[in-house]
C-alpha positions in Angstrom: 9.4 -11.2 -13.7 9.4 -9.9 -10.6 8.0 -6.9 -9.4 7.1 -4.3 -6.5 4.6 -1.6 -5.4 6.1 1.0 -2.9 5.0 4.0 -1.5 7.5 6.7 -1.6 7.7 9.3 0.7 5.6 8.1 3.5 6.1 5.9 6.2 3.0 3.7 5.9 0.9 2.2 3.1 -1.5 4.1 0.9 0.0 7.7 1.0 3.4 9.4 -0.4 3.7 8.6 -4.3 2.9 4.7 -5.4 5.8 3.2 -7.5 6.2 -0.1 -9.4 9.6 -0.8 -9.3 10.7 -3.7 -11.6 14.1 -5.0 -10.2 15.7 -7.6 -12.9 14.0 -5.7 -15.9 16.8 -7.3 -18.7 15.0 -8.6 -21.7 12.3 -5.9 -21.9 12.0 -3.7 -24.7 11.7 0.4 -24.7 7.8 -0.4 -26.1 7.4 -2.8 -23.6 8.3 -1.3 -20.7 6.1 1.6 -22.0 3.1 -0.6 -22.0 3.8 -1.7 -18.9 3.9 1.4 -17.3 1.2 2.6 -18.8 -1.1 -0.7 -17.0 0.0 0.1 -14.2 -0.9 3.3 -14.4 1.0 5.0 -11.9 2.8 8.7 -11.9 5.9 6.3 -12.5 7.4 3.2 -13.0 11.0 2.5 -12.7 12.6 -0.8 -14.2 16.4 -1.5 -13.3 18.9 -3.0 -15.1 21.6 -5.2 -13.0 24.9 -4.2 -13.9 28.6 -6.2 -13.3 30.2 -3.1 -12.9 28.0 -2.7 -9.4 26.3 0.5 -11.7 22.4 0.2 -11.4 20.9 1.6 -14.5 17.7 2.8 -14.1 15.1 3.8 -16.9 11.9 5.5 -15.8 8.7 5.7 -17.4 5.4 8.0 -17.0 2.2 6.4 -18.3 3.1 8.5 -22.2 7.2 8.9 -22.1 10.4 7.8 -20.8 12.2 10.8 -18.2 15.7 11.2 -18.6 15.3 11.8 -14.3 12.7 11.6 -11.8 13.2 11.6 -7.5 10.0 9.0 -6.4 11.3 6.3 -8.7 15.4 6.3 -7.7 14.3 6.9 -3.9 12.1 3.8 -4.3 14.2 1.8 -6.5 17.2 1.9 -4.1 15.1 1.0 -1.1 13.6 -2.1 -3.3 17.1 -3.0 -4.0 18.1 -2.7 -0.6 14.8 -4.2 1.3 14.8 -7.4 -1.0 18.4 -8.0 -1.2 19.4 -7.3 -4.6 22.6 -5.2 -2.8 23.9 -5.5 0.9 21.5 -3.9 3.5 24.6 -2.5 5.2 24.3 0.6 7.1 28.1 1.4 6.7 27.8 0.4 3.2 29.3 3.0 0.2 26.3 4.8 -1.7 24.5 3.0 -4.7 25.3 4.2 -8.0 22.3 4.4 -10.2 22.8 5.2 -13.9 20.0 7.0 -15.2 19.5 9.6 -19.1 20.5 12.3 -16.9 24.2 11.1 -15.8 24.8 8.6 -13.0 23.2 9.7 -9.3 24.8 8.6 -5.9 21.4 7.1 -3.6 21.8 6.2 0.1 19.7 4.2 2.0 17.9 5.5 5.0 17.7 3.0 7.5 15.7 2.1 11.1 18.3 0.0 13.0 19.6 -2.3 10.2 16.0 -2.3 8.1 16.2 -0.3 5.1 13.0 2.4 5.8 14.4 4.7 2.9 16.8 6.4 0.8 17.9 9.9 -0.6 19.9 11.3 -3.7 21.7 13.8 -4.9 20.1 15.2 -7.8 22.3 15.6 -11.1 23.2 18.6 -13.0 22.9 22.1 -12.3 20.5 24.6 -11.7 18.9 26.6 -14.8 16.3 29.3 -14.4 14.7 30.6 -17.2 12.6 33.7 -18.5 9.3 34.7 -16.7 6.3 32.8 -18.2 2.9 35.4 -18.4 1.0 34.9 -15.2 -2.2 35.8 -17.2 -1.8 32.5 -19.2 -1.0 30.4 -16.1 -3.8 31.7 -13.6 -6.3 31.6 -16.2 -5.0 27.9 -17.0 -5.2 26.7 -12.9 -8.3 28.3 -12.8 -7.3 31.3 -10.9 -7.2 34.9 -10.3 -3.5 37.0 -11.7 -3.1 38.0 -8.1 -3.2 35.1 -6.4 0.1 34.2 -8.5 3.0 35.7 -6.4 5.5 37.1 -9.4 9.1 37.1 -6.5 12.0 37.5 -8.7 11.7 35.1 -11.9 9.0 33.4 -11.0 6.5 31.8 -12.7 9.0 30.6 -14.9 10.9 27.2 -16.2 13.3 25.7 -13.4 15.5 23.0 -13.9 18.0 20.9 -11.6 17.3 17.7 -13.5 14.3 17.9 -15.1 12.4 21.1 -16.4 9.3 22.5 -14.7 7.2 25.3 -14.9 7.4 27.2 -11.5 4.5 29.0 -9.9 4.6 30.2 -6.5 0.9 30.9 -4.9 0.0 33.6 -2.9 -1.8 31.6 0.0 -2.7 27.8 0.8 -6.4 28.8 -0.6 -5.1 29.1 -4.0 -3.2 26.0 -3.8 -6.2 23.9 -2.4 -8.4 25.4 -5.6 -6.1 25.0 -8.5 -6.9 22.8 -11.6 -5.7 22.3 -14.9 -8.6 23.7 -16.9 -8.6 23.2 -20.8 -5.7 21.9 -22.9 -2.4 23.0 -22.3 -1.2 26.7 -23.5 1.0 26.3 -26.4 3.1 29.5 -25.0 3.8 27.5 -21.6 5.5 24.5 -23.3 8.9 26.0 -23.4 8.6 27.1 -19.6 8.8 23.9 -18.6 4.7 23.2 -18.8 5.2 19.7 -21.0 7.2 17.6 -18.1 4.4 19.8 -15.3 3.8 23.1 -13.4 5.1 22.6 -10.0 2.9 25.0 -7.3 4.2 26.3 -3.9 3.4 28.1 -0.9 4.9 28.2 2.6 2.6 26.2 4.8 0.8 28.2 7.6 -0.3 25.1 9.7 2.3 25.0 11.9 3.8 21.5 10.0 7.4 23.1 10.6 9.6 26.3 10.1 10.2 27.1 6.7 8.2 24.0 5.5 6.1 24.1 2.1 3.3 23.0 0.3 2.9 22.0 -3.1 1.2 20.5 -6.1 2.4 19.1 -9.7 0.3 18.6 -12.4 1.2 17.1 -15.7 -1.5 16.4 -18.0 1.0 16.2 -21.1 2.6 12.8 -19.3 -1.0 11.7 -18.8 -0.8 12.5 -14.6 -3.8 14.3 -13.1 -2.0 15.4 -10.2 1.1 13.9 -8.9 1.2 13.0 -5.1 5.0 13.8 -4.5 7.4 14.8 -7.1 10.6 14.8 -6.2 12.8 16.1 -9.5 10.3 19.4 -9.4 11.2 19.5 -5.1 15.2 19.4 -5.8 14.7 22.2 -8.4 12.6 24.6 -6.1 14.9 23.7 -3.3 17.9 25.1 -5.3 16.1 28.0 -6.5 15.4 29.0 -3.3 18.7 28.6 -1.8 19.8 30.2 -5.1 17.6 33.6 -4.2 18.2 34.1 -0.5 20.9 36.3 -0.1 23.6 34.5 1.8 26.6 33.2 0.2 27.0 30.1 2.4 24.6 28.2 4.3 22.6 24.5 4.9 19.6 25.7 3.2 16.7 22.3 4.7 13.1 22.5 3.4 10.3 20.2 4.2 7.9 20.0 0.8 4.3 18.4 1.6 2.6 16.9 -1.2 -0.4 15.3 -2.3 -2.5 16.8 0.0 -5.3 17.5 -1.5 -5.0 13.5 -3.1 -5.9 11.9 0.0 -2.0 10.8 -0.2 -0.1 12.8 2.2 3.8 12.7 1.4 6.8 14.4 2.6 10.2 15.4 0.8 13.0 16.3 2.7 15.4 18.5 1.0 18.9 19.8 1.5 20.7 22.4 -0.2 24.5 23.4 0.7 25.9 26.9 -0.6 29.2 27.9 -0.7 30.9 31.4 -2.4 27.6 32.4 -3.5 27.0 28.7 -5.3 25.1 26.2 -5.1 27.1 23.0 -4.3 24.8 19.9 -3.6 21.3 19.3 -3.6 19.3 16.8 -1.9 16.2 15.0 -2.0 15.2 12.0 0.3 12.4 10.4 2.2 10.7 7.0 3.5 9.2 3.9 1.4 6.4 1.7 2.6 6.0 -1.4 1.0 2.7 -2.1 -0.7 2.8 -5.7 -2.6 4.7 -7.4 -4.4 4.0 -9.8 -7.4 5.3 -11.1 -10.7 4.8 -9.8 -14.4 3.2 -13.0 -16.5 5.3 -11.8 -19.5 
């Protein structure tokens, strides 16, 4: 059974997020799939499912649990389906529907002349925000002082476009660089989003680009560290954001860097349209670089 290693949301080998895509995964069990993800050991691992109706389903597993969503995995899984020639490596072609827990998602492949280099998504469902979290709990769980936790509007709190996660913007990139999980996980953070990861942010103050941000995810309930590039928690605080600036219409582009601080630099572009006051689409998207490929001795 064949399989792929890609590195999502870079342009070159051994930054961005790594990702074993398994493109033909028919015959594999829930259990098995779960072992398998767990040996490779990676943030994610996304096996797809071949479909007649030309729908890709698409079932995504952490090294503990199956995610009803996640961005690294469907960005990489579509530019594996598209760079190996399980679909048409058309530029003109129609977007890739991938089927995933969380409804069906529309992917498009990025492209470099007529080389698949990438994709991006729109992510499903709608934005949720939910009720403040205590900062006390979450700085004294990152390791931190309260006042380096930045409390603007309802943050920290659960966000959701997709996935949950608990929200915490930082008040400086020296606060971002020091964080770390410390002790088990805070019972009362669970239902603000703490059991899929806390999802850290700050505007960057290195000149990368106007408006861009930097960020970290950690998830010790899924059995991730750190996460190099999380795209699901980058859709969610690109809507939020968009949701709390005060115009009613607007092309609302972010730049999110990630994994920093991992030795595996990534970027996430993001793109959030408002219309009326609403959020209408959001966007996630970046580069793949291919790592290896090889074949599951199942």
């Amino acid at each position: 059974m064949r399989f792929f290693v890609i590195d999502v949301f870079t342009d070159r080998p051994f930054a961005g997020n790594p990702l074993a895509v398994v493109p033909d995964a028919h015959g594999l069990s829930p259990a098995v799939m779960q072992r398998i993800a767990a040996e490779f050991g990676f943030s994610e691992t996304a096996f797809v499912f071949p479909d007649s109706t030309a729908t890709w389903r698409v079932r995504i597993f952490t090294p503990a649990a199956e995610l009803p969503f996640a961005g690294h995995p469907l960005v990489g899984s579509a530019f594996a389906l598209a760079r190996f020639g399980y679909l048409p490596a058309d530029p003109a072609a129609p977007d890739l529907p991938l089927l995933v827990a969380a409804g069906e998602i529309e992917a498009r492949i990025r492209f470099d002349g007529e080389l698949p280099a990438g994709a991006e998504l729109r992510a499903p469902g709608a934005l949720a925000v939910g009720e403040p979290a205590d900062p006390r709990t979450i700085a004294d769980f990152l390791g931190l002082a309260p006042a380096e936790l930045v409390p603007t509007g309802p943050l920290p709190c659960r966000v959701h476009h997709g996935l949950d996660f608990l929200m915490v913007r930082l008040a400086d990139e020296a606060a971002l660089e020091r964080a770390a999980v410390r002790g088990s996980l805070p019972e009362a953070l669970l239902p603000h989003g703490l059991d899929n990861g806390v999802y850290l942010f700050t505007e960057s103050a290195d000149g990368e680009g106007t408006g861009d941000i930097r960020a970290r995810m950690f998830a010790p309930a899924h059995g991730i560290a750190e996460d190099p590039a999380t795209g699901s928690a980058a859709a969610a605080l690109a809507a939020l954001l968009a949701h709390l600036d005060p115009g009613r219409d607007g092309l609302y582009r972010r730049r999110i860097h990630q994994g920093r601080e991992m030795g595996r630099p990534s970027l996430i572009e993001t793109e959030v349209r408002k219309s009326g006051g609403r959020l209408r689409e959001v966007r996630i998207g970046g580069r793949c670089a291919l790592l290896a490929e090889g074949e599951l001795l199942l």
